[in-house]
Every structure is written in C-alpha cells, then in structure tokens.
N, C-alpha and C positions, 0 to 999 in steps of 0.2 A: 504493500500500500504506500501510495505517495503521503507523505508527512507534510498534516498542514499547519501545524501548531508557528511557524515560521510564517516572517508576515510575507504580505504578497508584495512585489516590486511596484513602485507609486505606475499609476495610470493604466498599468493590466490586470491585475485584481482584486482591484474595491470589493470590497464586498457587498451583499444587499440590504440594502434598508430596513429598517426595523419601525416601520409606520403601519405596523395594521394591530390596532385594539381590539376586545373583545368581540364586540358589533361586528367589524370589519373581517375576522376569523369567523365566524360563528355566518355570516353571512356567506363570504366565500364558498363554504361550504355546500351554504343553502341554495345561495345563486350556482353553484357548479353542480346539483343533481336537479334543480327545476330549471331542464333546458327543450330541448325538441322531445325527448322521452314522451314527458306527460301529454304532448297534441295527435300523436299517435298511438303511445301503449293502451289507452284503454281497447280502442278499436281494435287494435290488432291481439292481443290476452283473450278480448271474447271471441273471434272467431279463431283461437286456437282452443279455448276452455270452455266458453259458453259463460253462463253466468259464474260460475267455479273460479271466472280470473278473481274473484272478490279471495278466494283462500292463494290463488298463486301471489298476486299483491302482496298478504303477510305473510308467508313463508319467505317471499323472495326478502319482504325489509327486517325478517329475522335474522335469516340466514347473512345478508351485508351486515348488521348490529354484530354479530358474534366476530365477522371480521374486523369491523371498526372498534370493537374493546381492546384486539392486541394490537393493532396500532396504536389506541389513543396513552398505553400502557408506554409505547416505545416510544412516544413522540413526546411526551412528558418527561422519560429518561433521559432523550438526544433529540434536542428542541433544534435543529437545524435545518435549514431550506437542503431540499430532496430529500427528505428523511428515509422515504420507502426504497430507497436506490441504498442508500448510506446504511440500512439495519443488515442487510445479508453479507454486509462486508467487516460486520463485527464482529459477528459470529461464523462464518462459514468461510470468510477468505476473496478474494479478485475473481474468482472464476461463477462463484454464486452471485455473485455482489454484478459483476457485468453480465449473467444470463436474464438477471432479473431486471435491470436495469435496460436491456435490448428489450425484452418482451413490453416491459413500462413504457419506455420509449414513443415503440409503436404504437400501442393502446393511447398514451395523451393525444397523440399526435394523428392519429384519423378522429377527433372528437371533434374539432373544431372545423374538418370539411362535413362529417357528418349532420352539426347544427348550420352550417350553411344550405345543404341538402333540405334540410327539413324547412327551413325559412322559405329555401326559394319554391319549394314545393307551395305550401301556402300561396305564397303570391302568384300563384300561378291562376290564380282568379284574374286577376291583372295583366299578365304578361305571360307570355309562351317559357316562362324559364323551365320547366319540363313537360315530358310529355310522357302518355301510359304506355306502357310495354309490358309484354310477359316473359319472363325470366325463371328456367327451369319452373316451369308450372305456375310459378307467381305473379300478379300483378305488380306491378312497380311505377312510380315516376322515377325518369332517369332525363338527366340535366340536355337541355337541348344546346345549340351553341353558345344562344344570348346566355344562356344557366350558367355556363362554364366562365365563361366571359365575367357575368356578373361577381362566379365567385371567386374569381383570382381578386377581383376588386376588393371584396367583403375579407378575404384573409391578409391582403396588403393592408386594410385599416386595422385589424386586430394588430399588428407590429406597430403601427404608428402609432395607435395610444397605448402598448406596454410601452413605449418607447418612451414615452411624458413620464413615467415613473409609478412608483408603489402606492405613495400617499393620493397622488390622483384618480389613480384604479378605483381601489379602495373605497372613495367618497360617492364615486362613480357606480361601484357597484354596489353598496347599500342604498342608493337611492333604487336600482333595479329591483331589489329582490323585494323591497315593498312594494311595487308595482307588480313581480311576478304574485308575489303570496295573497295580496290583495284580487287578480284576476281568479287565479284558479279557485277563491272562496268564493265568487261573485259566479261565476259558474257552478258552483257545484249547487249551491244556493237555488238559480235562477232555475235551473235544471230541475231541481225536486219540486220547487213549488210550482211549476209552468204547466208540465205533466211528466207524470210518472203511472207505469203501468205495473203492479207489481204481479203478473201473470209474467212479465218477461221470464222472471227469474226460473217459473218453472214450465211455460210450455212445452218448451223443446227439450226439456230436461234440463236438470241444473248442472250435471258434468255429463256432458252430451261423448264426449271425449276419454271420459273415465281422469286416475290419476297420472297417466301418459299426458292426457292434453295439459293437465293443473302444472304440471312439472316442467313439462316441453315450454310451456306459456313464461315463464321464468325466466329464460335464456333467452329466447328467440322470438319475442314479443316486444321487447325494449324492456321488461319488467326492473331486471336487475342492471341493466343499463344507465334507468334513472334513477339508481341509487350511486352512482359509482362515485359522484361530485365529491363526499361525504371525506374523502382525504384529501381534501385540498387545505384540510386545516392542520395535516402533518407535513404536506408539503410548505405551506408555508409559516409552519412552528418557528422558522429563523427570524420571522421578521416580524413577531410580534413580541408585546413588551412584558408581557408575563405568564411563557408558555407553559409552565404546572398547573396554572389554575384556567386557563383560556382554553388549551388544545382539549381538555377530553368534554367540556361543556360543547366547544363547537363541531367537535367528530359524534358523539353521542347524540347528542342535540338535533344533530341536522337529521340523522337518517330519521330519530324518532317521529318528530316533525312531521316531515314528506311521506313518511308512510300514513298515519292517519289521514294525510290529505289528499294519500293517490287511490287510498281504500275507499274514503267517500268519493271522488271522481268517477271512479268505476260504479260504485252502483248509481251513482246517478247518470251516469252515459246507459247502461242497461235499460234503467227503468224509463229511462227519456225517447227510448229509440220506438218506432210507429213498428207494429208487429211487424207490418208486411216488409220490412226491412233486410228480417229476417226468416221469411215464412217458409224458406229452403231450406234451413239449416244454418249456424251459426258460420260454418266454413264458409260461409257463399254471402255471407250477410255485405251488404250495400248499399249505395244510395247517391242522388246526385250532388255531383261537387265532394265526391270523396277523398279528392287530395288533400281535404283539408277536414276533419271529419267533426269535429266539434264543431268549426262552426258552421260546416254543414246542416249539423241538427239544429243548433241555434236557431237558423234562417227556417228552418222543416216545421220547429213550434212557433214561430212568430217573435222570435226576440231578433230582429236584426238589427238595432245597435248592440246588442251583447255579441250578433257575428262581426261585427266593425270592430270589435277590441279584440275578439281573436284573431284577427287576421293582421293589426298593430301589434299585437301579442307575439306574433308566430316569427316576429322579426324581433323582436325587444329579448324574450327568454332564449332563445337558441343563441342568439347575437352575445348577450352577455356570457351564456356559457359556454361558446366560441373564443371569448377576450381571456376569460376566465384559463381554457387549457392552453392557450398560448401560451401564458404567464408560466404552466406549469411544464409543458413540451421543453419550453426552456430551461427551465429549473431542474430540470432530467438531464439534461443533457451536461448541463454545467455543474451537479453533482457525480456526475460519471467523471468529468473532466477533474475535478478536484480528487477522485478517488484513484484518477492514473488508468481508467478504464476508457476510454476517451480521448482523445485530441487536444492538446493543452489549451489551443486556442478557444475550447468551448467554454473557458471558465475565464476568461476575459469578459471587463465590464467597463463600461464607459463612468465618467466621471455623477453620472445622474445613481449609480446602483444599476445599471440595466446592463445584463448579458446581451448585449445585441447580438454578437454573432449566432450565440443559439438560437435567438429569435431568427432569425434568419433563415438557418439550415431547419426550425421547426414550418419556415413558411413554403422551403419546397418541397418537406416531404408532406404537407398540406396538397401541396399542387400537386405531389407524383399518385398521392392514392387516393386522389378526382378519375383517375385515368380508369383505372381497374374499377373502380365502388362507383356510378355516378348514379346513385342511389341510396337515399336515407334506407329502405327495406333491405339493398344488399350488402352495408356497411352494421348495422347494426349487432348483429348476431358474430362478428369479426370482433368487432370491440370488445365486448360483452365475454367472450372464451380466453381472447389477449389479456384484459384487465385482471381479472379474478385471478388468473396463473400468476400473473405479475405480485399481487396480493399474497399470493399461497405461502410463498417464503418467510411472510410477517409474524405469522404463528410460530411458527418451528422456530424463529429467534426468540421469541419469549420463551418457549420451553428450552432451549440452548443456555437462553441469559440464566433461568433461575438454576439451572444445575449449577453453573460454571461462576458465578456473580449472583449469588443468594442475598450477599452481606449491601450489593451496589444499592444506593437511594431509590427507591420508585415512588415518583409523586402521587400517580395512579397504580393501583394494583388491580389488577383481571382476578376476583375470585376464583374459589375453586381447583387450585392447584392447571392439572394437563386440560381438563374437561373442557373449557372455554380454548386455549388453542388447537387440540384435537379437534373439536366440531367444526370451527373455523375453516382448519384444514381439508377436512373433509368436504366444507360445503363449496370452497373453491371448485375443486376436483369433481365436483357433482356438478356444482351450473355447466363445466367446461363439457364435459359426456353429453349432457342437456343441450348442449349448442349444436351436433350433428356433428356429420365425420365431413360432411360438402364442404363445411366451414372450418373446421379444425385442420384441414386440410391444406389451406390455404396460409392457417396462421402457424403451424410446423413448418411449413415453406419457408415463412420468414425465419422462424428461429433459427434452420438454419442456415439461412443467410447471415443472420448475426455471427453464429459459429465459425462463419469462413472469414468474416471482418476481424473476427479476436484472433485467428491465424496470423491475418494480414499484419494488423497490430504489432503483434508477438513477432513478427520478424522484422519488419522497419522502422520502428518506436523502441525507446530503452522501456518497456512496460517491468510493473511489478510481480514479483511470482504470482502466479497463477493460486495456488495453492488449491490444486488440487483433492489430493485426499478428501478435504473437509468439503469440497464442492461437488464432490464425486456423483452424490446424491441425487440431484439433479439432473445427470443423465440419465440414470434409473426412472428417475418420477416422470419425465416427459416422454421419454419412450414408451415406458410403459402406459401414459398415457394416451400416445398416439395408437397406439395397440388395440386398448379396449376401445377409445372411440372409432378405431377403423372396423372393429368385429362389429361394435353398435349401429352403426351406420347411421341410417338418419332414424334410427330408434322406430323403424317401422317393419312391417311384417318381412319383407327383404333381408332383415338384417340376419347375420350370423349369431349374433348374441343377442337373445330375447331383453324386452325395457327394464323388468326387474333382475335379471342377473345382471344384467349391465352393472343395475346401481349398486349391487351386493358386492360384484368383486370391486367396483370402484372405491366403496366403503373399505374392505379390507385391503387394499392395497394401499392406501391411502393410510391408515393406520402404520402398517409396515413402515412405509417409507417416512410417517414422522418420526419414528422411534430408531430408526437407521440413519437417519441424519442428524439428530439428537446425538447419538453415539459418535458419530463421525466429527462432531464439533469443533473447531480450532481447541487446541489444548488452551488453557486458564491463561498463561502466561501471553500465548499469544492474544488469544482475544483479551485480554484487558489492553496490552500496548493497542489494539485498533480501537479501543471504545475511549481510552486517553486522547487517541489523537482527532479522535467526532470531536470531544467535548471541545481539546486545545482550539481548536479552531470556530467552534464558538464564541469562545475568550475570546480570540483572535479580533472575530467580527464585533465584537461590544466593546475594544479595546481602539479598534479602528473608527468606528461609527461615531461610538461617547454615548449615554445617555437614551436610551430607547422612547422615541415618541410613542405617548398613547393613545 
C-alpha cells in the first residue's frame, strides 16, 4: 500500500473539503437513492410480482439496511472520502482493495448515464429523445440521436458544477431532496385519495408470479437499485465535520426513510391503476404515454398539474442523483489513486478541493457505456449485480476487523456478533443470482477487464504488493459466483439449476466463502500498519484543511 500519512506536494494533492454537515450527509444520501428508480420501479416490480412488489419493496430495503449497518460501522471507524474502496484494503490487502474498487468503479459510474436515461425518457412527451424498441423480449426506450446528443450535454454539466466545489453541491443539493421528498409525498397522497381500487391487489392474484416473481422483482425491477444512494454518506464521511455521530444517522437514516416511502408509492401506483390496465395479466400490464408511467396515471385520473410536476420531477430527481455519482465516480477513482491501485494522477486536485481529472475520466466512461446500455430498462439490472458485489467485501471486513482489532475504537457497533455481516453477505450474493446470468454476464466481462488492467498496472507502474494470499478469496467468491449464476440462468424453466437450489447453494456458498476469507485475513500486524495509514491521512486532510466547516 502506498503511505499516505506524508503530506501531498503543494498544488497536486489538496485534499477534499470538509463542508458537508449533518443535513448535507444525511441528504446526500437521500438525494442519491431518490433518483430515476422510484418513476419506474413501481411499474416495473408489479409486472414482474403483481401486487406482491409491496413485500419485494421491504425485503429489498431490509436486505440494503443489513448492508448499510456494516458500513455505517466502518465509516465511523475510517471517516475518509472513498471509504468502500479504502475498507478491503485494511483488511484483505491491494489485490481485494483494487477488485472491489474496479467493480465500484463501474457500478458509480453507469448511475449517472442511467439517471440521464431515465430523465430523457420522461421528456420524451416533448421531444423525440427516445424511442420504443424491443430488446431480447423487452420493451425499452432507447436514446434516439437528439437523446444521445442531449446526454453528452447533461453529463458535461454534472463536471461543471462538481467543479464549483463541495460547499456548493451540498447547498444545492439539500435544496433538491426537499423538492424530491416533498413530490413523491404529494403523489402518493394524491394517488390514494383521487382513486384507489382495492380489488387490484387481489384480482389477478396477489403473487401472480409466486416467490420467483417477489424475489426476481428485487434485482431487476430497479427495487434494490433505488436503494443503492444510501453510501454516499460513507463515501463522503471525509468531508464532513463530525463523522461518528453524522455517518450512521445519515447511512441508516436514508434507507429507512425511502423504504417506507417507496412501500407507500407502490400501493398507491397499484390501487391507482384503471383495471383494464391490466386485464391481461400483470406481465403485459400498460397504458398510454408509458415512458413515463406515473404521470401517465396522473393524466389517466384527472390530476394533470400533479402530471406537470412529474415530468419537472423526472428531470430534477435523476438530474440530482446524476450530480450526486459524479461526485462519487470521482471519489473512486481518487481513493484507488491514493491506495496505489490507480494512476497517480487520479488523486490530483485543483486548488478549489476538486479531483478534476477523475471527474473527467468518470465523464467518459459516462459516455463509453451510453454506447452499449442506451436504455434506463437495459442498464439497470447491470448496476444493481455490479453495486451489491462491490458492497459484498464491507461485511467480511467487519468480521476480519473484530477478530484481528477487537480492542480498535468503534463509534458504531453492528450488534450481534457475525449474524449482521453474515446476512449482509449473503444478501449481496443473492440480489447478484437474482439479477440473471444475461446480465451477470456482461458485468464478469468487465471484471475481467479490470483483471487484465491490474496486469497492465503490475508491469508498467512501481504498484504495491499485491498481497495476494489474503485477497485470494475473491477469486473463489466471483467464480464461483459466475458459476451458479450461469447454471441459474435467467432463473427460469431453461435453466440448469432450479430458482430454489439456486438460492440454497448461493446461501451456503456464500457462508463458506465468508469464513474462508475471515481466515485468510492480513495477519494483525499487517492490517493494523494499513488501518494507521487510512487514519494518518485523515490527520493529514484536517491538518491541511484546519478546522472543518459545519
């Protein structure tokens, strides 16, 4: 590992600003999981579950909660910007630390074409920026020229204001997320009292689909998607002014939040919807002006100023949480750079606090995968399997820390001994099976692609050891996982391995490999010298900065 407790040279690495307060954390958070998700997951949960998306909903804001306890545990510990790139490197060593950080990488970094996907879909009442096509079976909008055009535009403005700085965002974006929180209550609201039909929930059946659809609907419906925002308050733990008591109020906080509020959306999209909507069946369920589906119904019962603020809406919440993963695509990149996984240059900073070059290199891999996804329907379920893997690693360092660092300070503690990062583990490893083999497919491609880049790395760059042994792990867990998701297939009658032994070996396998990389752990010695030098460079940035705005 590169040592950063040594200050950075004047003019190439400032470090980031410490201007976001609790509001300012706590919203980040909120504003980065209420983005494009919530204008399409209810629509698309019920015709993968029927009314049933009302239990894929809280399973899916469980199952992210159980993830967001071990981070807000570790973000508390190592209050540093990138934290989720920076945990596998304390515990596991260079080679964990850059698998997870590649997979992270990619996962921030299709969010912010994906929320311009979804914006531009919306306006497409307006303007031709997509148009419908069917894809392996699916319906889709998929970005027309002007789309594409439009969205190089809309990802160039997300760099020009990170570029203004942290305390600007910041102001910027707590003014949005009362605008988002205040829409989506005004909907849910208008929607129940307007009309609601409570036959919906059971004419066609309530789990039309059985517990395949409830579970399927999770992954690959945007369910667990629009929860994913909910670490953007470990991401950015470095730049706020007091991250023991801020970080687990705003990672806890957020999911719980957003789930109660995306659990009422759904039944009120359900009970709102005119039977005949759905008189085929929930799979087939439609209606006119569906690229835009909320406020499609809006206009269907008669509220069309409530359709005029969705469709204001469908630019303002993707748009924010578009600004929002730039912020963080950069802060990945620039935490790899500081860890020696990376390109030195990515951890250069302009005199304002702002990584520009990462910002940069985050805006054309925005533009390279426009090219392949140009569609919110076929980037989603990519993020959704990338993100959670990238996550997977966060548990198994809390159970590594407390074997190895029992006696170290934690401001938050994860009850319960292993049980909370075991389940955690597990439910990564589950959405990813739940995402399909079509899609897993795709994102093993990348991994390894990343694998051939740490080659490249490894022979033209002075990089740090690798340290294998303790990251060994991870080759295991991702094969293996490629494995079962190729036996699983798309979790349908086709497949090699029926829906429930999927999830049965995924569970025991998934156990195994937490408690074999627990074993595997950097020895005491070593992992303390890596969790000294997280902290040292924290010091670093407080010592450089002076005084943390709140």
């Amino acid at each position: 590992m590169t040592q950063t407790s040594a200050k950075p040279e004047a003019g190439d690495n400032r470090n980031l600003r410490r201007d976001v307060g609790l509001i300012g954390l706590l919203f980040a958070s909120v504003g980065s999981i209420i983005g494009s998700g919530w204008l399409f997951g209810a629509m698309n949960a019920a015709q993968k579950a029927g009314p049933a998306a009302i239990i894929s909903w809280s399973i899916g804001a469980v199952m992210i909660l159980l993830i967001a306890l071990t981070f807000a545990e570790l973000g508390t510990m190592f209050p540093v910007s990138g934290g989720v790139v920076r945990f596998p490197h304390i515990a596991f060593g260079s080679f964990a630390s850059y698998t997870s950080g590649w997979i992270l990488w990619i996962a921030c970094g299709t969010v912010a074409p994906i929320e311009v996907e979804g914006a531009l879909q919306y306006a497409t009442k307006y303007a031709a920026f997509t148009s419908k096509s069917t894809v392996n079976g699916d319906t889709v909008h998929t970005l027309t020229g002007l789309g594409y055009l439009t969205a190089v535009v809309l990802l160039a403005l997300f760099v020009v204001v990170n570029y203004i700085g942290v305390r600007w965002f910041a102001r910027v974006n707590n003014v949005l997320v009362w605008w988002k929180l205040a829409i989506i209550t005004v909907v849910v609201i208008a929607f129940l009292v307007t009309q609601f039909h409570p036959s919906n929930f059971t004419s066609k059946g309530f789990m039309p689909n059985g517990w395949e659809g409830v579970f399927t609907a999770i992954a690959t419906s945007g369910i667990v998607f629009s929860f994913l925002g909910f670490r953007q308050g470990i991401e950015l733990a470095g730049e706020t002014s007091n991250p023991r008591k801020y970080v687990p109020i705003a990672v806890i906080g957020s999911v719980i939040l957003t789930g109660i509020i995306y659990v009422a959306l759904q039944v009120a999209f359900i009970g709102s919807l005119n039977p005949r909507d759905f008189i085929h069946g929930w799979a087939t369920m439609g209606f006119t002006n569906d690229f835009g589906p909320l406020a499609a119904i809006a206009t269907a019962i008669g509220l069309g100023w409530l359709a005029t603020l969705l469709y204001i809406d469908a630019i303002i919440s993707p748009g924010d949480t578009g600004l929002i993963y730039t912020t963080v695509t950069s802060r990945v990149s620039y935490a790899m750079a500081r860890n020696g996984n990376a390109p030195k240059v990515l951890a250069k900073t302009t005199n304002r606090g702002v990584p520009l070059i990462s910002l940069f290199v985050a805006f054309v891999l925005g533009l390279i995968i426009l090219l392949p996804f140009p569609s919110w329907q076929q980037l989603v379920g990519f993020i959704t399997s990338a993100t959670v893997l990238s996550f997977a690693a966060g548990p198994v360092v809390v159970a590594a820390l407390r074997r190895s660092e029992p006696e170290r300070e934690r401001p938050f503690r994860v009850p319960g001994g292993d049980v909370i990062p075991l389940l955690a583990f597990v439910a990564s490893n589950l959405i990813a099976i739940w995402s399909t083999w079509t899609i897993n497919l795709k994102l093993f491609i990348a991994v390894l692609i990343g694998l051939v880049l740490l080659a490249i790395l490894e022979m033209v760059y002075d990089q740090p050891v690798l340290e294998m042994r303790s990251g060994s792990w991870m080759i295991l867990w991702l094969a293996g996982l490629a494995l079962i998701s190729y036996l699983a297939g798309n979790l349908d009658s086709s497949a090699i391995l029926g829906f429930w032994w999927a999830n049965i070996i995924t569970v025991v396998f998934s156990v195994v490999v937490f408690y074999l990389a627990v074993h595997f752990r950097l020895s005491k010695a070593t992992m303390t010298e890596h969790m000294d030098a997280v902290l040292a460079e924290a010091d670093a940035e407080e010592q450089e900065l002076g005084p943390a705005a709140s």
